[in-house]
C-alpha positions as CSV (number, residue, x, y, z in Angstrom):
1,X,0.0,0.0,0.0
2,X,1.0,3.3,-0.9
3,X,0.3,6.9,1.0
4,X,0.0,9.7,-0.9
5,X,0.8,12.4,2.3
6,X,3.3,9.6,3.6
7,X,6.0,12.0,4.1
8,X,4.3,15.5,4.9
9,X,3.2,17.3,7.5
10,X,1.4,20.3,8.8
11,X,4.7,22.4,8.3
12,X,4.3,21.3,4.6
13,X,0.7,23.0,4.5
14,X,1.5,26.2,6.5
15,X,5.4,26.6,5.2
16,X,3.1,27.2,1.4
17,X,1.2,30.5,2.9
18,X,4.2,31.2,5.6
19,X,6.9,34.4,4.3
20,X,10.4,33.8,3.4
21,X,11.4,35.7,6.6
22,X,14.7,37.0,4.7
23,X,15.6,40.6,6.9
24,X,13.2,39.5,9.3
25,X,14.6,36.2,10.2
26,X,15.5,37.9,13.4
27,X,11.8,38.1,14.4
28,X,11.0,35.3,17.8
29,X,9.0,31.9,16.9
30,X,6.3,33.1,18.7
31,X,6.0,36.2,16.4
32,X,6.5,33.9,13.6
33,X,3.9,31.6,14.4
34,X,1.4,34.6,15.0
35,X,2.1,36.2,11.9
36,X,1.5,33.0,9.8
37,X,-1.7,32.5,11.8
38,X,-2.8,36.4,11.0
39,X,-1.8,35.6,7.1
40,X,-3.5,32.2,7.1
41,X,-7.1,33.3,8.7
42,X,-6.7,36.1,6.4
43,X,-6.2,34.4,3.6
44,X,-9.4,31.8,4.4
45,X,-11.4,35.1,5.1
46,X,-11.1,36.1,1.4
47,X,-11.5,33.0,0.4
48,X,-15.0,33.1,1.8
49,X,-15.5,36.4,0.3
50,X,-15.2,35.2,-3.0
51,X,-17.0,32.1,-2.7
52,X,-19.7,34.1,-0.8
53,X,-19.4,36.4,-4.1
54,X,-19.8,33.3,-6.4
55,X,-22.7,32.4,-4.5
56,X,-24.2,35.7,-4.7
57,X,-23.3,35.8,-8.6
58,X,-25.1,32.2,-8.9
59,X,-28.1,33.0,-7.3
60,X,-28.6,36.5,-8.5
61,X,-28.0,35.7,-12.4
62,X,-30.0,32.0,-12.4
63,X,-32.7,32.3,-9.8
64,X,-33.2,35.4,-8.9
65,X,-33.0,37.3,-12.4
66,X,-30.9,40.3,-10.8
67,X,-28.2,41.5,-12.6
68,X,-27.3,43.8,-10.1
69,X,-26.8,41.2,-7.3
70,X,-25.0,39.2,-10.1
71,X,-22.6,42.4,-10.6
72,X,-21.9,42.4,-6.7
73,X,-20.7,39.1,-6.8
74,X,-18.4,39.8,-9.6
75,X,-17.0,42.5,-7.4
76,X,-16.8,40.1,-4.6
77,X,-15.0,37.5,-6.5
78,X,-12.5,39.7,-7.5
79,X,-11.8,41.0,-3.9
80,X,-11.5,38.0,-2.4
81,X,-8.9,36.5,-4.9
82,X,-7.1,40.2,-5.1
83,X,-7.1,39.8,-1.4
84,X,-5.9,36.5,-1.0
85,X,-2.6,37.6,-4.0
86,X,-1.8,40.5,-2.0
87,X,-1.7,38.7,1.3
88,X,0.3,35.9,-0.1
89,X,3.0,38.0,-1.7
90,X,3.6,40.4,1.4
91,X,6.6,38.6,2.2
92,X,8.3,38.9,-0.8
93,X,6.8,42.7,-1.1
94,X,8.2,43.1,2.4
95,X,12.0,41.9,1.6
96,X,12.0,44.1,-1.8
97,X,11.1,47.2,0.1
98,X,13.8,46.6,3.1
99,X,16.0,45.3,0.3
100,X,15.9,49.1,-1.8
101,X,16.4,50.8,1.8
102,X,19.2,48.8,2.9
């Protein structure tokens, strides 16, 4: 028998979502761990925005015959995923910034 996950672990989930620390590899664990937490949950918050916008763009266009609710879920769609692109790349946005002050 074979196991797909056979050799990861929950460090392989969060170290995906988790910054490449780079000038801020001086930071404690503990703030480590609380800033991937932060980035995570705000990551799954967008997440829900844009399925929530889906949702709202499903219903409005097919059942409720409403463009305008079908036009706010467009705009929440592309929030959410805007969101969740911004929050992933803050690391690397973060070490370009202190990289051109340094």
């Amino acid at each position: 028998m074979l196991f797909a996950a056979d050799k990861g672990d929950i460090n392989t989930i969060i170290g995906g979502i988790a910054p490449d620390w780079g000038p801020f590899g001086s930071l404690g664990n503990e703030a480590k761990v609380m800033v991937e937490v932060v980035m995570a949950v705000a990551i799954l918050l967008c997440l829900a925005i844009a399925v929530w916008g889906a949702a709202k763009q499903r219903i409005g266009a097919t059942a409720l015959r409403d463009t305008f609710s079908a036009e706010q879920g467009k705009g929440l769609i592309i929030a959410g995923l805007t969101g969740v692109f911004i929050i992933g790349s803050l690391g690397t946005l973060f070490t370009i910034v202190y990289g051109m002050a340094v």
